[in-house]
C-alpha positions in Angstrom: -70.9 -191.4 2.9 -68.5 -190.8 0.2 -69.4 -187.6 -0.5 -69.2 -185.8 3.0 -65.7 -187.9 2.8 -64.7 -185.2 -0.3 -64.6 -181.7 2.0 -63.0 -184.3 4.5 -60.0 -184.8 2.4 -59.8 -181.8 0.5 -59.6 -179.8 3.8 -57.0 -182.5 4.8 -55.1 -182.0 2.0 -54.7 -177.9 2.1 -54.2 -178.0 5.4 -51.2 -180.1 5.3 -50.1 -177.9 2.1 -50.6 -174.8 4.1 -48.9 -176.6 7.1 -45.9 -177.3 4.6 -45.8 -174.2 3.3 -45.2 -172.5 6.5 -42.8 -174.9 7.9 -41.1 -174.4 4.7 -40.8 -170.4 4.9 -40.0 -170.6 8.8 -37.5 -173.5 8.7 -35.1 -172.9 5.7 -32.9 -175.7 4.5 -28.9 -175.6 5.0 -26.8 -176.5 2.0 -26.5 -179.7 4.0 -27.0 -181.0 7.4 -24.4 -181.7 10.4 -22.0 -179.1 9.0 -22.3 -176.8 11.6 -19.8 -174.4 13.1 -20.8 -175.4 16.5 -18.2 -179.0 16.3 -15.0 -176.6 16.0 -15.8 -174.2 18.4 -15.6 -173.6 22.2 -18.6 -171.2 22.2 -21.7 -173.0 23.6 -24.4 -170.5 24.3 -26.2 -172.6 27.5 -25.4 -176.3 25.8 -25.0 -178.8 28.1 -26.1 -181.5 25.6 -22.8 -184.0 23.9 -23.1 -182.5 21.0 -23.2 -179.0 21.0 -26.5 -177.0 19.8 -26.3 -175.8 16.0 -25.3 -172.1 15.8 -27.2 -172.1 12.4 -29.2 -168.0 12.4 -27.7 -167.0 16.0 -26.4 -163.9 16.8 -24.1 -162.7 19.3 -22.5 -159.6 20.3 -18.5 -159.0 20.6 -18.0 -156.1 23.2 -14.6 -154.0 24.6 -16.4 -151.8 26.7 -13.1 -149.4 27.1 -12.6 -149.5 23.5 -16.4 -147.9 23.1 -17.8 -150.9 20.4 -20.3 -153.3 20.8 -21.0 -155.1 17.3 -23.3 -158.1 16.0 -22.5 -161.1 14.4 -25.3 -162.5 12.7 -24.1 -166.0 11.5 -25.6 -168.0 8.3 -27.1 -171.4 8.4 -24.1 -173.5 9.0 -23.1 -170.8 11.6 -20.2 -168.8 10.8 -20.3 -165.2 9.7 -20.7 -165.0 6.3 -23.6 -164.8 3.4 -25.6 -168.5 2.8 -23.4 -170.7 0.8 -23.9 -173.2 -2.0 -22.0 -176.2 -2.2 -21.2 -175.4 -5.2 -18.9 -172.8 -6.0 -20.5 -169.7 -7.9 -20.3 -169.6 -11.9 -17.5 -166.9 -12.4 -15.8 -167.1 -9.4 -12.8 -168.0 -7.8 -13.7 -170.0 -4.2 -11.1 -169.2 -2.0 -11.7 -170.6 1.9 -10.4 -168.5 5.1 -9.7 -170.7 7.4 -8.4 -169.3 10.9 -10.1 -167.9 14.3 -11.7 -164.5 15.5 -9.1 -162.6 13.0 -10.8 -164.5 10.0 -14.2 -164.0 11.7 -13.5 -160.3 12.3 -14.3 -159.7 16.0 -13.7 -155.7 16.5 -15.4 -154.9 13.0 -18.5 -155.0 11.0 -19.5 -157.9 8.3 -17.8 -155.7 5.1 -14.8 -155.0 7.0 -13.4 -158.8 7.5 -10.2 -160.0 7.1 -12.4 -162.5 3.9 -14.0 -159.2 3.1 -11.3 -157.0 2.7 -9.1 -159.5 0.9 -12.1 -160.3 -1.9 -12.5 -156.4 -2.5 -9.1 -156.0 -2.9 -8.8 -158.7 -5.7 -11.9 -157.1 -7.6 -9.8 -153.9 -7.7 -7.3 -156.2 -9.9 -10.7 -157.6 -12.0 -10.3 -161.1 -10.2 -13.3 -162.4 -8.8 -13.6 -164.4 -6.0 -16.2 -166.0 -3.5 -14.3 -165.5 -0.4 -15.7 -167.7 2.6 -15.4 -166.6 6.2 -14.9 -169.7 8.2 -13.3 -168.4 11.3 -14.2 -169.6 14.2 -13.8 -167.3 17.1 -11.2 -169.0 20.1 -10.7 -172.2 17.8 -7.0 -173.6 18.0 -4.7 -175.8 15.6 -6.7 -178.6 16.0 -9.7 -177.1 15.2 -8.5 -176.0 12.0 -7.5 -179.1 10.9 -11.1 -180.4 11.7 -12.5 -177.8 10.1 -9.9 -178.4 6.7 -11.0 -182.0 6.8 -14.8 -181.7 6.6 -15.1 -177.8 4.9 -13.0 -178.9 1.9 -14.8 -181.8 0.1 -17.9 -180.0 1.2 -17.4 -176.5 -0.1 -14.9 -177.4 -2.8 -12.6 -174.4 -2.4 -10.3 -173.6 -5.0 -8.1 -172.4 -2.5 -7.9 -172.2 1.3 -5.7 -169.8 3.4 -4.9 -170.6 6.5 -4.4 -167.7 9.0 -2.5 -168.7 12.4 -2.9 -166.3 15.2 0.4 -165.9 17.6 -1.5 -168.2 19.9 -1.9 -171.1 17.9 1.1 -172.9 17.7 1.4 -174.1 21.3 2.0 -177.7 21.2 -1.7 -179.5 20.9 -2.5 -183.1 21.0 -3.7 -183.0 17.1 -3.0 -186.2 15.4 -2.6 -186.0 11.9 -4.3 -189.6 11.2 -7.4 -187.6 12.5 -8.1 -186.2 8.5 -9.0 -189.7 7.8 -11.8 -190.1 10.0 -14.6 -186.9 8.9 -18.2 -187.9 9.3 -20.5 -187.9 6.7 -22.7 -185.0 5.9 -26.2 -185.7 4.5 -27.4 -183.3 1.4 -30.6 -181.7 1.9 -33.6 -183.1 0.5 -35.7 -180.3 -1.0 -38.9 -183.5 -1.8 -38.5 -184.8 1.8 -41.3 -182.8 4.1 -40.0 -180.3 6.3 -41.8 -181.6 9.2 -39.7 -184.7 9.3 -36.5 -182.5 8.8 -37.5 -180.3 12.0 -38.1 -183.2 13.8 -34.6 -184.9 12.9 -32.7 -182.1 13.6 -34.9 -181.2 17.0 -33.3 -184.7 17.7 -30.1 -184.5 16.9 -29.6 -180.8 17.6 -32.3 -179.8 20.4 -33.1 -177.0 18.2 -33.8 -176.0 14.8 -32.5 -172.4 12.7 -35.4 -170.4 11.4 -35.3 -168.0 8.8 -34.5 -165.3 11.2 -31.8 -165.0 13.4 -31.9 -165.5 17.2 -31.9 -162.6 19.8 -28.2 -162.1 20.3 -26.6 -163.1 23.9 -23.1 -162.4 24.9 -20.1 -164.3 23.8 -18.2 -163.3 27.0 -20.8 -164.5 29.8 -21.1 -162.1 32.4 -20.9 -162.7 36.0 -22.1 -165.3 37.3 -21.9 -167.7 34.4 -19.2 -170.1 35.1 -16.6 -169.3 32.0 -16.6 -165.8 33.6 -13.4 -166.3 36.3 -14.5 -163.4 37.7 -17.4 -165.7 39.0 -15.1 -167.6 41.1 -14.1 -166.2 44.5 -10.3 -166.8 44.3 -10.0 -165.7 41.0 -12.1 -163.0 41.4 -9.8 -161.9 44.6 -6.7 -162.5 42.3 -7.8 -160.3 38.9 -8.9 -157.7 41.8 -5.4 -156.2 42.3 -4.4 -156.5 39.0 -7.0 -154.7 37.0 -8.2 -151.4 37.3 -12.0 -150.7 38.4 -13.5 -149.9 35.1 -12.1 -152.8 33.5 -13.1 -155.0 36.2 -16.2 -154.0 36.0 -16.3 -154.5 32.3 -15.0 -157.9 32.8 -17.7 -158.7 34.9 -20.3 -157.4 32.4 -19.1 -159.6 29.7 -18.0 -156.6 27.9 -14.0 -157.3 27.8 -12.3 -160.4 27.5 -11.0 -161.6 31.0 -8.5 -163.9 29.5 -6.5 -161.2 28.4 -5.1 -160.8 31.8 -3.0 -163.2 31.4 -1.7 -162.6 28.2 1.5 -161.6 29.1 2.4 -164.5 31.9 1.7 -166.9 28.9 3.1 -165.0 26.0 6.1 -164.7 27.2 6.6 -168.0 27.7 4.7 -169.6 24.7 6.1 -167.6 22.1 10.0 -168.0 22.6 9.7 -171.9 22.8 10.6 -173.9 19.2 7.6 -175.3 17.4 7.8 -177.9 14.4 4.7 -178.1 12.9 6.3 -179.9 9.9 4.5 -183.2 10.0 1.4 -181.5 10.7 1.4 -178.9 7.9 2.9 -182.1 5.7 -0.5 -183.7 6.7 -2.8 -180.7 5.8 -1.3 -180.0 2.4 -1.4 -183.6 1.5 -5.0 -183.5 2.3 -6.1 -180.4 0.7 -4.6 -181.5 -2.8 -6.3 -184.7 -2.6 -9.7 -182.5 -2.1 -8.3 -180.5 -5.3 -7.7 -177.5 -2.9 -4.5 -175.3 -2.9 -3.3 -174.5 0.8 -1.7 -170.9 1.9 0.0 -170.2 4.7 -0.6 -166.6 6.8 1.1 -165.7 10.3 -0.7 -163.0 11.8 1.1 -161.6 15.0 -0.5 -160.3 18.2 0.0 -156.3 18.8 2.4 -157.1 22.0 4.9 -158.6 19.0 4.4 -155.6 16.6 5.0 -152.9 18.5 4.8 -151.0 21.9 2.1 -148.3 21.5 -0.2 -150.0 23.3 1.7 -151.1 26.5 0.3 -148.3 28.6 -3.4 -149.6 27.5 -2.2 -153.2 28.6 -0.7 -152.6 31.8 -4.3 -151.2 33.0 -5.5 -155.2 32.9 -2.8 -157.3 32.2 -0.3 -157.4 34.8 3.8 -157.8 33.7 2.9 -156.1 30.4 6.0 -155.8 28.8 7.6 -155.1 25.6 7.4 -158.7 23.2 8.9 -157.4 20.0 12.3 -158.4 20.7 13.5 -161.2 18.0 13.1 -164.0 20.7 9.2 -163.8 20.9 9.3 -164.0 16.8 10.4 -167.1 16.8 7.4 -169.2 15.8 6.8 -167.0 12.3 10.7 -168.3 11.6 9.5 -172.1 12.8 6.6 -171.4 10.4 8.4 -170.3 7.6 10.8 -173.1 7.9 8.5 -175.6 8.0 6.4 -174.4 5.2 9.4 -174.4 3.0 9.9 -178.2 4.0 6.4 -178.5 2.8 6.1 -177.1 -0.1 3.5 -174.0 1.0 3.3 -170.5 0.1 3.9 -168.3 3.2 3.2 -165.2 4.6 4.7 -163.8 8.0 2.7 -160.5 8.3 5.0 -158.8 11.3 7.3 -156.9 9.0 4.0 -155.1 7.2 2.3 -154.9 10.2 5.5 -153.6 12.0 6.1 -150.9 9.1 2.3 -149.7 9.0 2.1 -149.1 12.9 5.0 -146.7 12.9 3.5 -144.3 10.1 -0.1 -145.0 10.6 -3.5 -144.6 12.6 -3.5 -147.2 15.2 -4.5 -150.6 13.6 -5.4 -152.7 16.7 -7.7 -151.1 19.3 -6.4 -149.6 22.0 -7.7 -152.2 24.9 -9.2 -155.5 22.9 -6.2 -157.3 20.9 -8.5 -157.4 18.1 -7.7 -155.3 15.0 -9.8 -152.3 14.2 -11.4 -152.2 10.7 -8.2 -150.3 9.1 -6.1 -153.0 10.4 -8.3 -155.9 8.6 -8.5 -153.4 5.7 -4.9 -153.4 5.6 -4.3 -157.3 5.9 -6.7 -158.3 3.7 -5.1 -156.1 0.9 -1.9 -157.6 1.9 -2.9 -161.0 1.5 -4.7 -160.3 -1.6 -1.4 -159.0 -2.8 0.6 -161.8 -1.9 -1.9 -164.3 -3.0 -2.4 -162.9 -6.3 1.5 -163.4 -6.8 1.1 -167.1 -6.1 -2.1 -168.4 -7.4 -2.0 -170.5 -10.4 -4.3 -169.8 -13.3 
């Protein structure tokens, strides 16, 4: 009896081997687990769980359709665009943590023409190397960020973090600064523990586990008759319908332009010449990063309406009321910025003068129709930055 037992249990044995093998290979392990870009962002491909499904290995495509580009992100484990990280930072290099929203993520360009991308190969060029992380987060706001400060810092251990601000961040948001004192805990991965029991944890908690691979892309902007898409609602369908000429419509209904642009300038207008103090706020951040050993930087980047006016014609075709924004009243929030970063004690960076001086010598830098900037334009920020940055880093 104990004999035939042997093969019994031998079989046994290299089948569960072989058995962890594979799971192993198909089911990769994060650099640690619940980190994942899916808490700070409003994309939620079909989740309709309370917590939204990881984003670790998807892909999705970011279209303009008028514009002519279609591109791929393919995001890492933890789900933002960007190479696999380590927690800890690489021997050699300086760590330096973008923090910010489709601008950081680089929506409009390929992977080694992000705003992080750019930046990093413009320091090399002045023999400084860095480990520049890409954690934008495509439609993320103020508070967002400051989530994402919170649990990315002690995490990733960045030497430095730049924080990018869009023109549409600053509208007031219920943030409350007593919120970086309540991050969850992250679990480190257990390379011993058998991956069966990992894939069945994070099945649990996540309905879904990342594979080595990454998913079949699906559209960030859902196309008709999704939901998010207005133009899936009858009234607001009727509404956009006289405001937005045929092709565009058509690409809106697609998924392949971004139907909130139409109204931009309603809100813009508006938005952008009220006073914001972000004072207490950026007070909080700072406060928090140098506790975490992290040095915080400051970047406004201004939409293309507040640079300049070669692009109004391209506007009117979908935004209705497109007008000219680069009057001093709709700068207003880059003078709150800078005023409150000197309260605080943070380097700052208004890019509208550079941006400003490069549009009226140079190749467009934004696309024509998406608000996004075109892989020149992050080329040119990013050197910018680096610029600025190297000026104000300490040793």
């Amino acid at each position: 009896m104990g004999r035939r037992l042997v093969p019994v249990l031998v079989a046994t044995l290299l089948f569960l081997a072989l058995q962890e093998l594979a799971l192993r290979w198909v089911f990769p392990l994060p650099a640690v687990l619940g980190f994942d870009r899916g808490d700070y962002s409003p994309l939620e491909p079909g989740a309709s769980e309370a917590r939204p499904a990881s984003l670790g290995h998807a892909s999705f495509i970011w279209a303009s359709q008028p514009d002519g580009y279609a591109i791929e992100h393919r995001l890492n484990l933890h789900g933002f665009r960007d190479t696999e990280w380590t927690l800890r930072p690489q021997p050699g290099l300086r760590r330096v943590a973008f923090i910010g929203d489709s601008f950081v993520e680089g929506f409009g360009s390929e992977n080694p023409d992000t705003l992080p991308a750019a930046f990093a190969g413009a320091v090399a060029e002045r023999s400084v190397d860095v480990e520049a992380l890409n954690l934008g987060v495509g439609g993320a706001g103020f508070s967002r960020y400051a989530w994402l400060v919170r649990d990315a810092l002690p995490l990733l251990r960045p030497r430095d973090a730049i924080l990018v601000l869009y023109a549409n961040d600053l509208v007031p948001e219920p943030w409350d600064p007593s919120a970086l004192e309540q991050g969850p805990e992250f679990p480190r991965t257990n390379a011993w523990q058998p991956r069966l029991l990992h894939v069945l944890r994070e099945r649990a908690a996540r309905g879904q586990v990342p594979r080595r691979w990454h998913t079949e892309p699906f559209s960030y902007l859902p196309a008709v008759p999704d939901p998010r898409n207005p133009w899936s609602h009858e009234r607001a369908s009727a509404r956009y319908a006289d405001k937005v000429s045929p092709a565009i419509a058509d690409a809106m209904r697609e998924g392949r332009f971004n139907p909130a642009l139409v109204n931009w300038f309603g809100w813009a207008g508006e938005a952008l010449a009220k006073p914001v103090d972000w004072t207490p706020h950026l007070r909080a951040l700072d406060a928090y990063a140098r506790e975490q050993g992290t040095r915080l930087f400051l970047v406004y980047l201004p939409s293309k309406s507040q640079v300049t006016d070669r692009y109004m014609d391209f506007q009117a075709e979908y935004a209705p009321g497109a007008r000219s924004l680069t009057d001093d009243e709709y700068q207003l929030h880059a003078r709150w910025l800078a005023r409150s970063s000197a309260a605080t004690g943070l380097a700052f960076l208004d890019l509208t003068p550079k941006l400003r001086a490069a549009e009226s010598e140079d190749p467009e830098l934004y696309w024509r129709y998406d608000d996004h900037l075109r892989p020149r334009g992050y080329q040119r920020v990013g050197r910018w930055i680096a610029e600025w940055w190297l000026e104000q880093k300490e040793p």
